[in-house]
C-alpha positions, 0 to 999 in steps of 0.5 A: 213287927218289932224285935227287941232283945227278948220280946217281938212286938206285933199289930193286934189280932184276935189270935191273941183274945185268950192272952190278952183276956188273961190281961184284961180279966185281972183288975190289978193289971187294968186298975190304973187305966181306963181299960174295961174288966173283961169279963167273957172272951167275947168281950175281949175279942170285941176289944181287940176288934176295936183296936185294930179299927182304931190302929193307924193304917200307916203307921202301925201305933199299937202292938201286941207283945209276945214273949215265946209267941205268948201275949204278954201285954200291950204297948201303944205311941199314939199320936195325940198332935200331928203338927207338932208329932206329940205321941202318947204312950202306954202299956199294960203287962200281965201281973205273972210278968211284973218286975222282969222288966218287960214293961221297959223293953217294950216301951224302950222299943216302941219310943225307938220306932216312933223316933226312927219315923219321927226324929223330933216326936215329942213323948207324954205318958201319965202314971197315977200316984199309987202306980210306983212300978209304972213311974220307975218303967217311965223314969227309966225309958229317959222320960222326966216328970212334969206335973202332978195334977191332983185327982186327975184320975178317976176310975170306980170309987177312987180318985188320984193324983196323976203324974205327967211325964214326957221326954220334951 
């Protein structure tokens, strides 16, 4: 478990399916991440399953996070390059708490947690164009734009721009 100021960051547990099924049945919150609309609780606690079977043993790399021992959202630092200790980073917030900056808390955390394990980790994240609120939390956790690549997310019926960021 991690702590910040106002948030506990915790692994994934299928205690949480009525929060995060809060999250995941909301297709503002999920639009601009490849994260399936939940549809029935059981299609959440099948998702949280698949989490937990994809969370790294030793080293914890996704987490709930809990505000007042409610879910909130989610955060991950997953390592993508184990040589050269690249971790992708992600995080999705439900729409009730956009804007308190939680987002930021959260992945200002998890970055700290995986530097502590990880000195010279390297931090890639994506935001898609239209997703100016994910860009800010980005910019403001220290990580720098690299690219855009032109259509480089597709989700349904839309195509846009995807911008790279990192702290390298």
């Amino acid at each position: 478990m991690l702590k910040t100021k106002r948030l506990e960051l915790v692994g994934f547990d299928v205690k949480y399916a009525n929060d995060l099924f809060e999250l995941w049945s909301d297709f503002e919150v999920i639009k601009f991440t490849f994260t399936p609309l939940m549809t029935t609780i059981d299609e959440c606690i099948n998702y949280i399953e698949h989490q937990i079977s994809r969370t790294n043993k030793d080293f914890i790399d996704r987490f709930v996070i809990l505000l007042n021992n409610k879910a909130i959202g989610m955060v991950g630092c997953i390592c993508m390059d184990k040589e050269n200790y690249v971790f992708g980073l992600y995080y999705q917030i439900s729409r009730v708490y956009w804007g308190c900056g939680y987002a930021s808390e959260a992945a200002s955390a998890i970055l700290q947690y995986v530097l502590d394990a990880y000195p010279n980790a390297i931090f890639r994240a994506e935001a898609v164009s239209e997703n100016s609120a994910s860009a800010a939390v980005l910019k403001k956790i220290g990580l720098k734009q690299t690219h855009i690549e032109k259509n480089g997310f597709m989700r349904n019926d839309f195509e846009l721009d995807l911008i790279h960021y990192t702290n390298a």
